[in-house]
C-alpha positions in Angstrom: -5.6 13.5 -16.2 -6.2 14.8 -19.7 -7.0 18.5 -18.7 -7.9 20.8 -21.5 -7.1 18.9 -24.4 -7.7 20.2 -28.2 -8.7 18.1 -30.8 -5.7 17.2 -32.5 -4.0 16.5 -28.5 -7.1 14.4 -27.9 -6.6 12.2 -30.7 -2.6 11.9 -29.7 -4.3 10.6 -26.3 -6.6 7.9 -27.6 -3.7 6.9 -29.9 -1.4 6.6 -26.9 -4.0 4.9 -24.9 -6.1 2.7 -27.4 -3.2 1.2 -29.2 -3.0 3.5 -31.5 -6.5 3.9 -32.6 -8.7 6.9 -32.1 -11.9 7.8 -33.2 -11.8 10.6 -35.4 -16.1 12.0 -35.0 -15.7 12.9 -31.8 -12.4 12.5 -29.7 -12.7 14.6 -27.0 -15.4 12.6 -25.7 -13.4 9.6 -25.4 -10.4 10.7 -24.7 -12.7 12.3 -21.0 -14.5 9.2 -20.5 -10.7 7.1 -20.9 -9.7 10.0 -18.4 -12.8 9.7 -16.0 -12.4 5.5 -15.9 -8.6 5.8 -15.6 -8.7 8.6 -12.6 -11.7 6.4 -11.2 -10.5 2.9 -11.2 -6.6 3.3 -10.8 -6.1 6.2 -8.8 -9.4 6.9 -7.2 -10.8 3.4 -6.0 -7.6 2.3 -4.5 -7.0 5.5 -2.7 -10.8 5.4 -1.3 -9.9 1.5 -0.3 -6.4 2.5 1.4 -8.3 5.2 3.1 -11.0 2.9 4.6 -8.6 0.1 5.7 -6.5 2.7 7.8 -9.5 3.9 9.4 -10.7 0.5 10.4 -6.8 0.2 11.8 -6.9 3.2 14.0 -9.6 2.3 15.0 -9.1 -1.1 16.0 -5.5 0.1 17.5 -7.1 2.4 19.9 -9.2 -0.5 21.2 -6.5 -2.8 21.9 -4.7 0.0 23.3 -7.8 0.6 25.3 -8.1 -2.6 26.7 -4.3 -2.6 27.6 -4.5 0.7 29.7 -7.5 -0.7 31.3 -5.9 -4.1 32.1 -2.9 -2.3 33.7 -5.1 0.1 35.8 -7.1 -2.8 37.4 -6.0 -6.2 37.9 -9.3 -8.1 38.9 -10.2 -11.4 37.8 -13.6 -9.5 36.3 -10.9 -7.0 34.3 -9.2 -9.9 33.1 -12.2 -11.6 32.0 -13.9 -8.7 30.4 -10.4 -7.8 28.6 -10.1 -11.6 27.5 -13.9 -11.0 25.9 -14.1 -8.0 24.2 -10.5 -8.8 23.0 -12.1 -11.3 21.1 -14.8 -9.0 19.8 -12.2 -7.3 18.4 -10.5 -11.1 16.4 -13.9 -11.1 14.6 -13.9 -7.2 13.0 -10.0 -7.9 12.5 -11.7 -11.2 10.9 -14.4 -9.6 9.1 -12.0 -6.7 7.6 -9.5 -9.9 5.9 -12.4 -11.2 4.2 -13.9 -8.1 2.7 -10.6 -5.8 2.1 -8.2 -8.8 1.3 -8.6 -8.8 -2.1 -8.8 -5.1 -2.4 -5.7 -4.7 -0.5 -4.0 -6.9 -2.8 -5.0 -5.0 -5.6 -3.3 -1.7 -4.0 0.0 -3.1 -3.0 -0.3 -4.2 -7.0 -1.0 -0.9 -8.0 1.5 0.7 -6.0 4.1 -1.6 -7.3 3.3 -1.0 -11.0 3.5 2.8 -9.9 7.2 2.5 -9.1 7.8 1.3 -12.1 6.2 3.9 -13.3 8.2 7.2 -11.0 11.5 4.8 -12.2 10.5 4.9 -15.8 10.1 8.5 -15.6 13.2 8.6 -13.8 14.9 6.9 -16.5 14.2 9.3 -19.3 11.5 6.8 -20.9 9.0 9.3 -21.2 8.7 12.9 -21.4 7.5 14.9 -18.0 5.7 17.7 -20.1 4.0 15.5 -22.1 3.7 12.5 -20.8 2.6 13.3 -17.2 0.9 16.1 -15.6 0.7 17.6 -12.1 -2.5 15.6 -11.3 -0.6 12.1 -12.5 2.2 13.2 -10.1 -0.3 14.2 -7.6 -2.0 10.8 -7.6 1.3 8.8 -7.8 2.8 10.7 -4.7 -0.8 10.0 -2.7 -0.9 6.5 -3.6 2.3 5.4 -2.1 2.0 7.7 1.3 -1.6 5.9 2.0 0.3 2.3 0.9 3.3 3.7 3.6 0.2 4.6 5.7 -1.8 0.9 5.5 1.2 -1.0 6.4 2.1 1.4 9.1 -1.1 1.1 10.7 -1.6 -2.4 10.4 1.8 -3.2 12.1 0.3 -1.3 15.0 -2.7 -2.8 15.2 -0.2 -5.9 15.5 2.1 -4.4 18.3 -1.1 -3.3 20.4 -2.4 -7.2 20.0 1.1 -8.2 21.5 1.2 -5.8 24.0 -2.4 -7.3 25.1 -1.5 -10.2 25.1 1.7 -9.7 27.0 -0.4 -7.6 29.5 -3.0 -10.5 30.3 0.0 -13.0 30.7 2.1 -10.6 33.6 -1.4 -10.1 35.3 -2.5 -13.9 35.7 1.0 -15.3 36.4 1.2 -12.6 39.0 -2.3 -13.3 40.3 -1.5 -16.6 41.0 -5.3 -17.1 40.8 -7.3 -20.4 39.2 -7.7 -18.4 35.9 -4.5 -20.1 34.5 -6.9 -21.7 31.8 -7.0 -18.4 29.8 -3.1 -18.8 29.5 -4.4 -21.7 26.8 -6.9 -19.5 25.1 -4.9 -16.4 25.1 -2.7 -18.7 22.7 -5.4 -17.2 19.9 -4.0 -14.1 19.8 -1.5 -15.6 17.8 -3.7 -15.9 15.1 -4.7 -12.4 14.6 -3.4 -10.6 11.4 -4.2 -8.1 9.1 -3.8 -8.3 5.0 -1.5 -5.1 5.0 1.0 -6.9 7.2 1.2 -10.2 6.2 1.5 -9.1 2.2 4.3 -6.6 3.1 6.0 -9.9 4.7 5.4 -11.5 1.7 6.1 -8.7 -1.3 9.3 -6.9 0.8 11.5 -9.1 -1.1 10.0 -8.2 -4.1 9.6 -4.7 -4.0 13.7 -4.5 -2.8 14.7 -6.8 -5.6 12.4 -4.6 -7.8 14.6 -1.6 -6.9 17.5 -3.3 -7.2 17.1 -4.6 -10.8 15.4 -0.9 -11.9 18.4 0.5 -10.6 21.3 -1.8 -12.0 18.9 -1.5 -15.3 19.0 2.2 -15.5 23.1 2.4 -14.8 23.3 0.5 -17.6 21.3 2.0 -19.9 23.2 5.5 -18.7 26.6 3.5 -19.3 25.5 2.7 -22.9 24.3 5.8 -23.6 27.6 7.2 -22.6 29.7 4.9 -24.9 27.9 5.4 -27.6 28.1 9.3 -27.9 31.7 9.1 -26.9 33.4 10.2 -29.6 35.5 7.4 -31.0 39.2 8.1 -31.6 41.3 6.9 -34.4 44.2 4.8 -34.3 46.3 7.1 -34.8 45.6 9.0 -31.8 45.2 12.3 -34.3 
């Protein structure tokens, strides 16, 4: 974040990031280790955790996708069976990924939202690019929203190839016509299946629009009154 810094810009950076403190023996130490544990923990971590999730996803889509194809190919009450089971195989990873990436998740789609505050504060004129940012803060900013794009894009298809499974078994056994009508009552579990990614877009679309909304409306207005005010003022007498 810091790149090469001299002494005098490395006490500016623990004064920016310290509240306004800096430690005058040896500041280029601190300023790289406030570098390190920023890059680390807000950039780094997330990223590795956005990465991870969208390979479980592709993963877990090609399955379902799997299972569909071979569903459609075949239509034997063995098929079926076999689809219904490993189908559900495939409940308890989606399971097991909600309880160990659910909380991380929730801490990226945080992250990514306090990042577009960030681009908009930039945007605004807030802070300077040259000094303020570099090409690796951009760098990190631009990756972290195109793998939070990413998550929720793959989780929505891990959610469409669930449907499309669950259609699938449906068409087979009412067509059938066979005595394997009770899976029509178990295949209602399919239902239940979600993914972090997906259900916390549900719930933070509204904000992240309304969040866009009020930046926006915020920054005309602070470009209206910047405009007044170096207008220059005429006098009455129109002179």
């Amino acid at each position: 974040m810091t790149g090469h810094l001299s002494m005098e810009q490395a006490e500016e950076y623990q004064e920016s990031t310290m509240f306004g403190m800096s430690n005058k023996s040896n500041p280029l130490l601190v300023a790289f280790l406030l570098s390190f544990f920023y890059n680390f923990f807000v950039l780094f971590l997330p990223l590795s955790v956005s990465l991870l999730y969208i390979y479980i996803c592709v993963n877990l889509q090609r399955m379902f996708q799997h299972l569909t194809k071979n569903l459609q190919k075949s239509h034997s009450e063995e098929t079926i069976e076999l689809a219904f089971q490993k189908a559900i195989q495939l409940f308890l990873v989606v399971t097991e990924t909600e309880d160990y990436l659910s909380v991380c998740m929730f801490f990226v789609i945080s992250l990514n939202v306090a990042l577009m505050f960030t681009s908009f504060a930039y945007s605004l004129g807030y802070f300077e690019m040259n000094s303020s940012a570099t090409a690796n803060v951009l760098g990190c900013v631009f990756i972290n929203q195109i793998s939070f794009l990413r998550v929720i894009w793959t989780a929505s298809k891990v959610k469409n190839e669930i449907n499309s499974l669950k259609t699938t078994i449906q068409t087979v056994i009412l067509r059938k016509k066979t005595g394997m009508v009770f899976l029509l009552l178990k295949i209602g579990i399919f239902d239940s299946a979600s993914l972090t990614a997906w259900k916390m877009f549900e719930f933070s679309r509204g904000l992240i629009l309304s969040t866009y909304g009020m930046i926006f409306a915020y920054g005309l207005l602070i470009l209206q009154t910047e405009k007044v005010t170096h207008q220059p003022i005429l006098n009455a007498t129109g002179s």
